[in-house]
C-alpha positions in Angstrom: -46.5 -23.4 1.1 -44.1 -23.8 -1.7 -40.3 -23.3 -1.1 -37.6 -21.7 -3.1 -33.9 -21.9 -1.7 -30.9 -19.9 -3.4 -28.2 -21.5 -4.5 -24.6 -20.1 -5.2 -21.7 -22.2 -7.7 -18.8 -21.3 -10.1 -18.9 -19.9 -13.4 -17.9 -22.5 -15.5 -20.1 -25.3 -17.6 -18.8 -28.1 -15.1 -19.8 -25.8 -12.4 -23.1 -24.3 -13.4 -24.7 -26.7 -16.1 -25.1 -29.6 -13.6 -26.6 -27.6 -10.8 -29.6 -25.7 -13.1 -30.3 -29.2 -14.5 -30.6 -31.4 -11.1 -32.7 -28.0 -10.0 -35.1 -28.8 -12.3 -34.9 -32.7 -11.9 -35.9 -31.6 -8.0 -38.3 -29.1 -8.8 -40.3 -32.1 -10.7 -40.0 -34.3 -7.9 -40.3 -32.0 -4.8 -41.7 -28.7 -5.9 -39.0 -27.0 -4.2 -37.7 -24.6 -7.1 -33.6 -23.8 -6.5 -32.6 -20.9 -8.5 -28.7 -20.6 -9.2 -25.8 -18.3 -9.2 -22.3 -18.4 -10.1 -19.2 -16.8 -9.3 -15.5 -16.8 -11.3 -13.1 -19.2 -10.4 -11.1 -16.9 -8.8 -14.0 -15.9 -6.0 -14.9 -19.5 -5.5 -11.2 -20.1 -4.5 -11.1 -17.1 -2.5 -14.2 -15.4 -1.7 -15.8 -15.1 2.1 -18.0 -18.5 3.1 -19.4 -16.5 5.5 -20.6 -13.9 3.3 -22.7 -16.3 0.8 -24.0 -17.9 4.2 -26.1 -14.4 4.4 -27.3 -14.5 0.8 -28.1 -18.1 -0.2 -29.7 -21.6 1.3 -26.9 -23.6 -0.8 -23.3 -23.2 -1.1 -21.0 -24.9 -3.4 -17.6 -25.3 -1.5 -13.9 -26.0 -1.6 -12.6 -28.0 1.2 -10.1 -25.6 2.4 -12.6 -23.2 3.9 -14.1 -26.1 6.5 -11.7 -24.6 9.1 -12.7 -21.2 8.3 -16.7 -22.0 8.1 -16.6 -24.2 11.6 -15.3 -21.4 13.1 -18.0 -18.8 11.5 -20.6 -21.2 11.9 -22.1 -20.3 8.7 -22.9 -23.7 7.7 -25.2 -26.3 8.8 -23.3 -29.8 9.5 -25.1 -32.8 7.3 -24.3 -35.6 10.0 -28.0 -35.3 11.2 -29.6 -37.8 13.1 -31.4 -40.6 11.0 -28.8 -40.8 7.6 -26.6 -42.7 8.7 -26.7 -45.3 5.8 -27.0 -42.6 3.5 -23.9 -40.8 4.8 -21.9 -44.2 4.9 -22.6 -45.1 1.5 -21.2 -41.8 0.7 -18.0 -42.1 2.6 -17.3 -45.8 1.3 -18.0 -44.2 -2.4 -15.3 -41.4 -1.8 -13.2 -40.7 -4.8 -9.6 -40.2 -2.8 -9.8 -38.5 0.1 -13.0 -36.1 -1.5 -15.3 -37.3 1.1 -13.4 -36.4 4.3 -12.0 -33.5 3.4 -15.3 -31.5 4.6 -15.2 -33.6 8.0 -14.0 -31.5 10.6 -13.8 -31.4 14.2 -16.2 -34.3 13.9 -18.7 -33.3 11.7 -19.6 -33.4 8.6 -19.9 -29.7 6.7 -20.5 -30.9 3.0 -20.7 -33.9 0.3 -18.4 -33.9 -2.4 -20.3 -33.7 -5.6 -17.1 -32.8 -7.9 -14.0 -35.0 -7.4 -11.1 -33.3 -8.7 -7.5 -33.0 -7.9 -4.0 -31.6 -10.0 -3.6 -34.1 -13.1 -2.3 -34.2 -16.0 -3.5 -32.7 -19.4 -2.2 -33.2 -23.5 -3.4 -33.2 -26.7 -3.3 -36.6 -27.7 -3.3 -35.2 -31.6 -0.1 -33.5 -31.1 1.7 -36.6 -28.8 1.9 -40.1 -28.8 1.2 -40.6 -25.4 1.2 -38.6 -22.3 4.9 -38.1 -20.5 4.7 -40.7 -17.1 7.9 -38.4 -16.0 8.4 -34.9 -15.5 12.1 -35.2 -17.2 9.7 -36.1 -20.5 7.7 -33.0 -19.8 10.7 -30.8 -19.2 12.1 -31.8 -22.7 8.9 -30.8 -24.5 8.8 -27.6 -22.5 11.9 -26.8 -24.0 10.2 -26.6 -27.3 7.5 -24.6 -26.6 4.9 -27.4 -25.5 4.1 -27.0 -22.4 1.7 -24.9 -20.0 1.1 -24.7 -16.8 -1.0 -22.5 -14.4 1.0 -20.6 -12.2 -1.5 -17.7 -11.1 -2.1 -17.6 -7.7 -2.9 -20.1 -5.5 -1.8 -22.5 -8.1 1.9 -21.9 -8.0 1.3 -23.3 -4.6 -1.2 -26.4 -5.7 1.8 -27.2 -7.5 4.5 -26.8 -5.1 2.1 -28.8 -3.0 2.0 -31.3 -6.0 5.5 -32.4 -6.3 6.6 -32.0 -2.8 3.8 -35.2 -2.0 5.1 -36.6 -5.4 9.1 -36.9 -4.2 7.5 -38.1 -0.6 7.8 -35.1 1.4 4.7 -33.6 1.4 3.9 -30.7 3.0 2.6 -30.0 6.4 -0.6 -29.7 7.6 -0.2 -29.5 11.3 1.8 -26.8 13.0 5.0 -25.9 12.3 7.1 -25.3 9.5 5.5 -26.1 5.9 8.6 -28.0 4.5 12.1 -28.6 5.4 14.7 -26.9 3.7 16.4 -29.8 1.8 12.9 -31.1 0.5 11.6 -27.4 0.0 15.0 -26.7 -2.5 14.6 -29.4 -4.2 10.6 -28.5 -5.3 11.7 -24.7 -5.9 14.6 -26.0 -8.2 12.1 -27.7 -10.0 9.3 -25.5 -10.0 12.0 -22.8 -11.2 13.3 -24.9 -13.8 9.8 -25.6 -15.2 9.0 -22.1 -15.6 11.8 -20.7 -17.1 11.0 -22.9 -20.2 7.0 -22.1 -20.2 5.8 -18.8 -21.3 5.4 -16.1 -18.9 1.7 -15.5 -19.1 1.0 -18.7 -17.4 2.0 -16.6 -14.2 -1.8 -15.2 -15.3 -3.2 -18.4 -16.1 -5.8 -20.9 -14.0 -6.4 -24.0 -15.1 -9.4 -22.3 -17.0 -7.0 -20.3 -19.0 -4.5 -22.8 -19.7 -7.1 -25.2 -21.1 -8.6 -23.1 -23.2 -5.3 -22.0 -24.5 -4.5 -25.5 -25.7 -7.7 -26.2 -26.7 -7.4 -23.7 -29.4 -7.5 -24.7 -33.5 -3.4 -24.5 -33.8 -2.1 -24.5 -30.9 1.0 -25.9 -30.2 0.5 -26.8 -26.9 0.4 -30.3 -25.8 0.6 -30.8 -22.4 -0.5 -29.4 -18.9 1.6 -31.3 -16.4 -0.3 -30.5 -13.1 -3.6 -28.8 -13.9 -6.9 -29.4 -12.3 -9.0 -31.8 -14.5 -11.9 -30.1 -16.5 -13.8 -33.1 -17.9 -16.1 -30.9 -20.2 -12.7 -30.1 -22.2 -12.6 -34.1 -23.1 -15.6 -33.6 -25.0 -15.7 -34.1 -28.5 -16.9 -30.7 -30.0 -16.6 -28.6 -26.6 -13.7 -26.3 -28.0 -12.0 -27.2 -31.2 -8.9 -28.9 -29.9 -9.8 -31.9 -27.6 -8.1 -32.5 -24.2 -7.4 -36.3 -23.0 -6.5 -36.8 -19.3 -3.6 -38.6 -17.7 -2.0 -39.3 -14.4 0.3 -36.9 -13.4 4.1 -37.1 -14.3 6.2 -38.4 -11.6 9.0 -36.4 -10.3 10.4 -38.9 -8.6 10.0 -43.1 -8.0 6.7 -43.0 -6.1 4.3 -42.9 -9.4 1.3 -40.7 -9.8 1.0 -39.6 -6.1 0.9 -36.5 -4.7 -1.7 -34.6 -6.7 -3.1 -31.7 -4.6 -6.8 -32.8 -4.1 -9.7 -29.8 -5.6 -13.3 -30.6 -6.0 -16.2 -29.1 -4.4 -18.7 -30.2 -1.9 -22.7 -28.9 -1.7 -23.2 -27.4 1.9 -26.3 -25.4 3.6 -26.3 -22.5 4.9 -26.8 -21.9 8.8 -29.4 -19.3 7.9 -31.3 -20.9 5.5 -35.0 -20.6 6.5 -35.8 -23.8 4.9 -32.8 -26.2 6.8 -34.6 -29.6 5.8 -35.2 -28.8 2.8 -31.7 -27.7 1.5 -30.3 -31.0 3.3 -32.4 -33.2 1.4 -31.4 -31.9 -1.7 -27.3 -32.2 -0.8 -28.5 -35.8 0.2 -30.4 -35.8 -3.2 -27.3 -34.6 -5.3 -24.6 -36.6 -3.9 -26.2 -40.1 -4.1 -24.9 -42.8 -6.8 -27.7 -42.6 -9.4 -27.8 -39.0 -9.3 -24.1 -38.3 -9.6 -23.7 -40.9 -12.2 -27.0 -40.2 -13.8 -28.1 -36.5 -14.6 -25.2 -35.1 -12.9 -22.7 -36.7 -15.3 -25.2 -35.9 -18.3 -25.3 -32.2 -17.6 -21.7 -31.9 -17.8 -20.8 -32.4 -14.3 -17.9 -34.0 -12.7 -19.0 -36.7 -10.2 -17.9 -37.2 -7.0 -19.1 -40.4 -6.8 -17.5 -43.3 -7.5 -19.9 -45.3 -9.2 -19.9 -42.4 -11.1 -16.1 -42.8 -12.1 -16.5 -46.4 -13.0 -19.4 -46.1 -15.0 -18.4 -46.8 -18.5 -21.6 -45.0 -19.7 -20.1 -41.7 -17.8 -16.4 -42.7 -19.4 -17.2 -43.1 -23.1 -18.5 -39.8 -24.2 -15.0 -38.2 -22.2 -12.1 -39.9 -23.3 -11.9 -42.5 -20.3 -11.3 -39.3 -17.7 -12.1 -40.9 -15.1 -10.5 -44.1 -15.3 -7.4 -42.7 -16.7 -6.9 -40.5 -13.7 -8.3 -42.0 -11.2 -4.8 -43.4 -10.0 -3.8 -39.8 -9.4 -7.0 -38.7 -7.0 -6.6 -41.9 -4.9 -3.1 -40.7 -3.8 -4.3 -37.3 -3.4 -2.9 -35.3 -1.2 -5.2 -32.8 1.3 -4.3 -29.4 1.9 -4.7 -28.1 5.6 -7.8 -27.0 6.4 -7.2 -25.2 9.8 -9.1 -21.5 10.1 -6.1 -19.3 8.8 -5.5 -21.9 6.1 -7.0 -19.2 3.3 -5.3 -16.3 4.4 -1.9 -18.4 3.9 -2.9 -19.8 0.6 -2.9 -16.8 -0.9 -0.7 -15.0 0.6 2.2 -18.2 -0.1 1.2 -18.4 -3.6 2.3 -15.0 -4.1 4.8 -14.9 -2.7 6.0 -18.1 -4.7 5.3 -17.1 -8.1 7.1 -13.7 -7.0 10.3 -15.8 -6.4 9.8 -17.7 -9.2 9.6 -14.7 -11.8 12.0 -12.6 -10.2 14.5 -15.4 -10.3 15.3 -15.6 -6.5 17.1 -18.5 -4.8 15.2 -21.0 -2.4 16.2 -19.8 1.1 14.8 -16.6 1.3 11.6 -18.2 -0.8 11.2 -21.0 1.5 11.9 -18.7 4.3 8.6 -17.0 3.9 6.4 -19.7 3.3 7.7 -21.5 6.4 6.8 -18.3 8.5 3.6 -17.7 6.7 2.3 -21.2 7.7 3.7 -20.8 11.0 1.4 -17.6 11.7 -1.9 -19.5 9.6 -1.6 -21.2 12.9 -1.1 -18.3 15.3 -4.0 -16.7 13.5 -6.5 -19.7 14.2 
C-alpha cells in the first residue's frame, strides 16, 4: 500500500524550497510521496501546534512551542527505541544549543533542521566592514543606515538579545524576567536605537527588513540583530546582496547573547503512518542530507557538518562560518506551556513603550508580571 503524509512549513524560499526538494529525493527512494504546505512567518511564530497536529503527519516547528505541544500531546517524541546512535550523532552535531532546544521533560519532540539565531546583517557594498559594537551601529543609524525589525515578537528577540549580550540574560525559570537595573539599561538602549531608525520597522520582520535593504538603491546597510536569511547571501537572489556577521556587542562579552530561532521537523501524534513520518525526520536531519540536498535547495542546515562544509559556504558569502560564533553563545528562550501567550503579549507591550516614548519602570513593570503569570498559566 503506498503512503502519502502531509507536511506543513513557512512561506519563505529557505522554508519551503528545501522541504518540496528532499520530498522528492524521498519519494525516489521510499515511495512515500510528502506533499507540502506553507504558512507566513507570522503564523509559524504564532499559530496553534495543536491545530496542524489535526491536519498534517509533519510539522515544521519553532522551539518555543515544546512546552505548549508536551502538554497537548500533539506530537510524537523521536527518542524511540533502537536510534540511539542516530540521535547521538545529532546531538553531538548541534549548531548551539539548536538540538536541545526541542528536548523537554526528557524527550525528544523534534530535530533541528534550520539553525538560526539573531545576527547581524550589512551590505558589504555600502560598508567596509560590519560594526563589532553597537556604539558603531548607533553612529550609522544616525545617518539613516540602519534597520531593524521591531514587529512583534521581535522587539522582544531583541530585548532578549542584548540583555544575554551585557550578561544578564533573561529568565527562564519562574519569577521575574529581569531585574530592574539590568532591564533599564536594555530599554535605554533599545529606545535609543529606535528613535534613530525609521518608524516602519515597528511593521517590519526580519523578512521585511531584508528585503528592504536588499533593494537596487537602498541606503541601508546594516541590520544589527536580525534573524539570518542565508538565501539573501546569494548572488542574484534580490538585487542587493546581504553578507552576514556576528552580532554587535553591547557590552565586553563579544558576540553572545543572540536569541536562538531555527526550526525543528516533528510528527504529528495523529499521523496514521507514525514510522513512516519518523524516518523521514531521521532522513532530513542526518549530515549528508543537511549538508547535501538540503543546503542545495536553499535550505539552512542545522547540521554542523553542514556549517563547516566549505562547498555549503562558498556559493553564500561564508554565512555560516562568519556567524557561527554568534549561534554557539546563543541564548534559549523559555519554553514552559504559557511561554507563547507571553511572547506576544510582552513584545507588544514593548514596542508600545518604545513608540510611545515611555520610561522603563512601568515598561519593565509589565513584562516582569506578564512572565510571572506565563508561569501561573502553565
Amino acid at each position: 500500500m503506498s503512503v502519502t503524509l502531509k507536511g506543513m512549513t513557512w512561506s519563505h524560499p529557505r522554508g519551503y524550497d528545501p522541504m518540496v526538494a528532499c520530498a522528492r529525493l524521498w519519494r525516489e527512494r521510499t515511495g512515500v510521496e510528502i506533499s507540502w504546505d506553507k504558512r507566513s512567518l507570522q503564523d509559524f511564530e504564532s499559530f496553534p501546534v495543536d491545530e496542524l497536529a489535526r491536519a498534517y503527519d509533519l510539522i515544521v516547528i519553532d522551539h518555543p512551542h515544546v512546552g505548549q505541544v508536551t502538554a497537548e500531546g500533539c506530537l510524537l517524541p523521536l527518542d524511540v527505541p533502537g536510534r540511539e546512535a542516530e540521535r547521538q550523532a545529532l546531538a553531538e552535531a548541534s549548531v548551539g544549543p539548536s538540538y536541545r532546544s526541542y528536548d523537554w521533560q526528557g524527550r525528544q519532540w523534534a530535530f533541528p533542521i534550520d539553525a538560526a539565531t539573531q545576527v547581524q546583517a550589512w551590505r558589504p557594498d555600502l560598508l567596509p566592514a560590519a560594526p563589532t559594537r553597537l556604539d558603531e551601529v548607533m553612529a550609522l543609524a544616525r545617518v539613516g543606515k540602519v534597520l531593524i525589525p521591531l514587529r512583534a515578537p521581535h522587539a522582544l528577540m531583541t530585548f532578549d538579545t542584548l540583555a544575554a549580550n551585557l550578561g544578564s540574560p533573561c529568565a527562564t525559570e519562574p519569577g521575574d524576567l529581569i531585574d530592574s537595573a539590568a532591564g533599564t539599561e536594555v530599554y535605554r538602549l533599545m529606545q535609543e536605537l529606535a528613535a534613530l531608525v525609521d518608524p516602519t520597522c515597528f511593521t517590519m520582520d526580519p523578512i521585511a527588513a531584508s528585503e528592504c535593504m536588499a533593494e537596487a538603491g537602498s541606503p541601508i546597510a546594516c541590520i544589527p540583530y536580525t534573524y539570518g536569511y542565508v538565501s539573501y547571501a546569494l548572488d542574484g537572489f534580490r538585487p542587493g546582496r546581504l553578507a552576514f556577521a556576528d552580532i554587535p556587542a553591547a557590552g565586553t562579552n563579544g558576540p553572545v547573547g543572540g536569541t536562538l530561532g531555527g526550526t525543528g521537523i516533528a510528527v504529528s501524534a495523529r499521523t496514521q503512518h507514525p514510522e513512516a513520518a519518523i524516518d523521514f525526520a531521521y532522513w532530513i536531519a542526518s549530515a549528508d542530507i543537511q549538508r547535501g540536498p538540503y543546503a542545495a535547495a536553499g535550505g539552512q542546515p542545522g547540521h554542523a557538518l553542514a556549517w563547516e562544509d566549505p562547498e555549503v559556504n562558498r556559493p553564500v558569502g561564508n554565512f555560516y562560518q562568519n556567524t557561527r560564533a554568534t549561534l554557539e553563545a546563543s541564548y534559549l528562550r523559555p519554553r514552559h506551556d504559557g511561554y507563547m501567550p507571553f511572547q506576544a503579549a510582552a513584545s507588544e507591550r514593548l514596542s508600545q513603550g518604545l513608540q510611545q516614548g515611555e520610561g522603563a519602570d512601568a515598561v519593565l513593570a509589565d513584562l516582569n508580571r506578564l512572565f510571572r503569570a506565563s508561569f501561573r498559566a502553565a
